[in-house]
N, C-alpha and C positions, 0 to 999 in steps of 0.2 A: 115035170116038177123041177125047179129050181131050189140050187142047195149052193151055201155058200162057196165052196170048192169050183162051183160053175162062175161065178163072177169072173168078167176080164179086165183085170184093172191095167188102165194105161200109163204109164209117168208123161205129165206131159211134159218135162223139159227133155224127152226123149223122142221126141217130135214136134221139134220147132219149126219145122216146115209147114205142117198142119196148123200148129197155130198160128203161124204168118199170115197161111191162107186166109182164115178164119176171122183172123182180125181185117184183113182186103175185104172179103165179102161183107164182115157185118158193118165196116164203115160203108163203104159205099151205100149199101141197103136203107144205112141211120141217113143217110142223110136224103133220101126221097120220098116226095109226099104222100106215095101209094105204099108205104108203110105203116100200116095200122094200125090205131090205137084200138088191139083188139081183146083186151080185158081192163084197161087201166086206159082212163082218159087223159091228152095233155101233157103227153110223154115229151120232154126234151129230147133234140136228137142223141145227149147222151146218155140220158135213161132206155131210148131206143135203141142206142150199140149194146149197152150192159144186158138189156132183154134177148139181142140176138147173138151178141157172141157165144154165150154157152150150147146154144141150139146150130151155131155153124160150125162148132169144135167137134159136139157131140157126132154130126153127120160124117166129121172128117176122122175121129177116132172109126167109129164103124166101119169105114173104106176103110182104112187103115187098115186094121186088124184084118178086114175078110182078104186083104192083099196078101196078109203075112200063111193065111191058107191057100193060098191059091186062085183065088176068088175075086173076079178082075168088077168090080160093079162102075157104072157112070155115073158121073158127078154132075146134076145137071150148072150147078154154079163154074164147071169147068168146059161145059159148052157153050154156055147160052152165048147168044151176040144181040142181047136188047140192051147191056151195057146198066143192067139193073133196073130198068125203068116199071118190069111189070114184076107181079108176084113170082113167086118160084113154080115153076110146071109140078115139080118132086123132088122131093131129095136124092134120093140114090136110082137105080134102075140095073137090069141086067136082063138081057132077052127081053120078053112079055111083062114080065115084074117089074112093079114100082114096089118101093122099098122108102118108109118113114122111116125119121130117127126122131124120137123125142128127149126132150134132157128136164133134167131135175136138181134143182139146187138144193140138198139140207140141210135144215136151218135146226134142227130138234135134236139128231140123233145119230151118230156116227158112228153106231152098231150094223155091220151090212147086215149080219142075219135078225137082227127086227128090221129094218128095212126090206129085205127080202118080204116077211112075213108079214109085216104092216105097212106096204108102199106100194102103188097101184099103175101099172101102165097108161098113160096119156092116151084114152081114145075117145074123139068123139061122136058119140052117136046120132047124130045128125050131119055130120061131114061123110063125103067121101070118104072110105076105107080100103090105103093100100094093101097088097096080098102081104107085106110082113109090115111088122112095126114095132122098130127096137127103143128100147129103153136105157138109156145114158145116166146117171148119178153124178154128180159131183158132192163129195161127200168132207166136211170139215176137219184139220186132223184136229185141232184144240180151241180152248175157248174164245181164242183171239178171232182163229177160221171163224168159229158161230157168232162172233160179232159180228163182222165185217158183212157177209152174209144176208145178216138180220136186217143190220145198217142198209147195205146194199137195195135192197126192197125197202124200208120207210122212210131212209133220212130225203129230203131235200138236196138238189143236185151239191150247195157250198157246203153244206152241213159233212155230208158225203167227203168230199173231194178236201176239206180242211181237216178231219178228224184220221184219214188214214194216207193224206199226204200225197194226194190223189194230183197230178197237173195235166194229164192226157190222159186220149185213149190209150194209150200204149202203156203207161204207167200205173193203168186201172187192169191192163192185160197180166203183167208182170205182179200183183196183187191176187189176182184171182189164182194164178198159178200158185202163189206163196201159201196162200191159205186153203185151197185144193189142190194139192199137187199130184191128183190122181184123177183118170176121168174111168168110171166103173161102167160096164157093158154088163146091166143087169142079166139079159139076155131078150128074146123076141116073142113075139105071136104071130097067126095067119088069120090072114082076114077070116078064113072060116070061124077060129075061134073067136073073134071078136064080136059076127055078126049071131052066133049061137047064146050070146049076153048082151045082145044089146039092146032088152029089155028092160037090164038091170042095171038102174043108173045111182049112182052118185055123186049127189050135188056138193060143190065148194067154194067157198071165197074164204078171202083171207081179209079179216076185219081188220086187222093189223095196216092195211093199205090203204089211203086214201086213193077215193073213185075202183077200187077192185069190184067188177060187178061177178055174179055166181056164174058156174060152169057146170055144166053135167059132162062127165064121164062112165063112160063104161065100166061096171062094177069089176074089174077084173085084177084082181090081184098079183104083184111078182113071181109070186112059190108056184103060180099056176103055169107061167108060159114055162119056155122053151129053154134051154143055154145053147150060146154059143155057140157050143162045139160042136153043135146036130144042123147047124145053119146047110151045110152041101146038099144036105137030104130034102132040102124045103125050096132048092132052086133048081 
């Protein structure tokens, strides 16, 4: 069980290196055509950066922190030499384990303990299931954060980029910091528990999006995995 106390909240201006990284990988990534329009049709390449940067941050706070235990994981975007051209192999690894990291942008609620209790780990039951699969937050401090946010997912690319004074990626990176300046390590699951529910799905889209088609995930709620701190015991 997950309890607020367990959350690892990261500052990210306290690792600007990671987000360096993260901004390297998800442009390069935005701007190749075997980047998929894999829930939302039509993506410009910079709706394609703003969809991956959170999810290449997300990967890079989780090394991160299992570093600061001890816990040396590989980064396959720090090995690969296809130079971006195919999909990702995995996120993280270490021995025999692949290691997901998924991320979460909220737009609602900036409560972590309803969040904990009302927010569900990204897993697909129809994909591949690695043996852990962590859960990343990025969570709003004030109403500005839950605009921008909101913005960020419906406005139109000038809409977007004229309303919050947006002229790069880089200056959409420096944005996102401002208005989440925390990257939150809900905490993990194992494939065992994922595949012991993965019966139990729940369906979503977000109507709020134009072209957002529905998604089934695994009914599995936050409060139920694992934190952090028990991560040595599961590798």
């Amino acid at each position: 069980m997950i309890k607020e106390k367990d959350i690892i909240e990261i500052a990210l201006a306290s690792i600007p290196e990671e987000v360096d990284f993260a901004f390297r990988t998800s442009d390069a990534k935005s701007k190749k055509s075997n980047t998929a329009n894999t829930w939302q049709s039509g993506r410009s390449e910079f709706k394609k950066f703003t969809d991956l940067f959170p999810g290449d941050l997300a990967k890079n706070i989780v090394r991160h922190a299992a570093y600061k235990q001890g816990i040396q994981f590989i980064d396959y975007d720090k090995i690969r030499t296809d130079n971006f051209q195919y999909n990702d192999k995995f996120d993280l690894s270490i021995g025999n384990q692949f290691i997901e990291v998924k991320s979460s942008i909220e737009k609602y609620n900036n409560s972590l303990a309803t969040l904990i209790d009302s927010r569900r780990f990204i897993v697909y039951p129809d994909r591949e299931i690695s043996n852990l699969i962590f859960q990343v937050f990025y969570v709003f401090e004030n109403n500005t954060g839950k605009s921008f946010f909101t913005d960020m997912e419906k406005l139109p690319d000038v809409q977007f980029h004229n309303k919050y004074s947006i002229t790069s990626k880089k200056s959409f990176v420096q944005s996102f910091i401002k208005y989440s300046p925390n990257g939150c390590i809900m905490g993990f699951i194992t494939k065992e528990m994922a595949l012991k529910r993965k019966d139990e799905i729940f369906n979503y889209s977000n109507s709020s999006v134009e072209g957002d088609s529905k998604r089934k995930y695994i009914d599995f709620f936050i409060k139920d995995g694992i934190p952090f701190s028990e991560l040595a015991k599961y590798l």
